[in-house]
N, C-alpha and C positions, 0 to 999 in steps of 0.2 A: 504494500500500500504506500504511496507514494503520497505528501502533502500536498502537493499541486496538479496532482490529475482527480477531478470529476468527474461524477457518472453522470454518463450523459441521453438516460431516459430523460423522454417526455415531462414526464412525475417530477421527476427533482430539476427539472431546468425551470417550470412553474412555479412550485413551491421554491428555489433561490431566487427565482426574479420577484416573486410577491414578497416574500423577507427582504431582499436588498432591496425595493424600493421605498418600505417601511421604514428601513433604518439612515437611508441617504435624505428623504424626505426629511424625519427627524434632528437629523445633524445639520443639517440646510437651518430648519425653525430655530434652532436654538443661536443662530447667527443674528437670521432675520428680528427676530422677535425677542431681546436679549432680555425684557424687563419680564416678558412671563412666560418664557421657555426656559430661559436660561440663567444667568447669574441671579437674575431676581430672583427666580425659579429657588434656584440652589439655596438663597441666600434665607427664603422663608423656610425651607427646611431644615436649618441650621447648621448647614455644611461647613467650617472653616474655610476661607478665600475664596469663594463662588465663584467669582470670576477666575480663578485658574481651573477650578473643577468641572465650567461649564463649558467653557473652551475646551479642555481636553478630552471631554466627553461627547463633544460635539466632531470633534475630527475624529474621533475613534469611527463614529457612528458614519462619518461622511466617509471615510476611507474602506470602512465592516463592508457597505452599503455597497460602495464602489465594488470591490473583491470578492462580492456575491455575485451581481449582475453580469463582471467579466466572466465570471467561470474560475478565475489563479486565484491559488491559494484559499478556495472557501474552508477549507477544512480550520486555518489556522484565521480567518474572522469570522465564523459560526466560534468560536472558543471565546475570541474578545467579546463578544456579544452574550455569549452564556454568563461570563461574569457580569458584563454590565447589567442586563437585567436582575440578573440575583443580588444586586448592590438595589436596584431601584423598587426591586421586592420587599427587601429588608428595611430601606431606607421610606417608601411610601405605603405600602398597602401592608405591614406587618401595624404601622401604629394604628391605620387608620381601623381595623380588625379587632385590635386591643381597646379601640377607645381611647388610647393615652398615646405619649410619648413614647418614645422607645431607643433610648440610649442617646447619643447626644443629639437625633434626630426629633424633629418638633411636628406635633401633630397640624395638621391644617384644620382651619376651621371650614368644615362641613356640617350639610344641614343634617346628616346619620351617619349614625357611626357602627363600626360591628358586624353583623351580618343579618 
């Protein structure tokens, strides 16, 4: 198994171009729309330095995005992207679950909470 070769059914050429465009899309928004995608974003969830976090999460996402839709290297940004979501699980929808905050991360204000 090589890192840079892809399978290239139908199936998975679909399924990578709908995830790369999800993720290219989102790394794009959090450029465009810095105050409620991105650093602001970051910065109501209590991130430390937002603005380094939301930048670097945003080229991950632009680059992930990119290297799905090509075809090179999906193997090794479906991984960057495994983690990044497991940060933004832990980081959003673990407190919002809890009701509370949840470690130096800060609960948003919504109108429910829980399940």
């Amino acid at each position: 198994m090589k890192i840079s070769k892809t399978d290239s059914s139908i199936t998975t050429i679909i399924i990578r171009i709908m995830v790369g465009v999800v993720f290219l899309l989102e790394g794009i928004q959090k450029f465009l729309s810095s105050d409620a995608l991105g650093s602001g974003r970051f910065e109501a969830m209590g991130f430390p330095h937002p603005d380094f976090w939301a930048y670097f999460v945003a080229v991950f996402e632009v680059l992930s995005g990119i290297l799905l839709l090509s075809g090179f290297l999906t193997r090794l940004a479906a991984i960057a992207m495994i983690v990044n979501l497991t940060v933004a699980i832990v980081v959003t929808k673990i407190p919002i679950a809890l009701s509370e905050s949840f470690g130096p991360f800060i609960l948003r204000d919504l109108k429910n909470y829980g399940f």
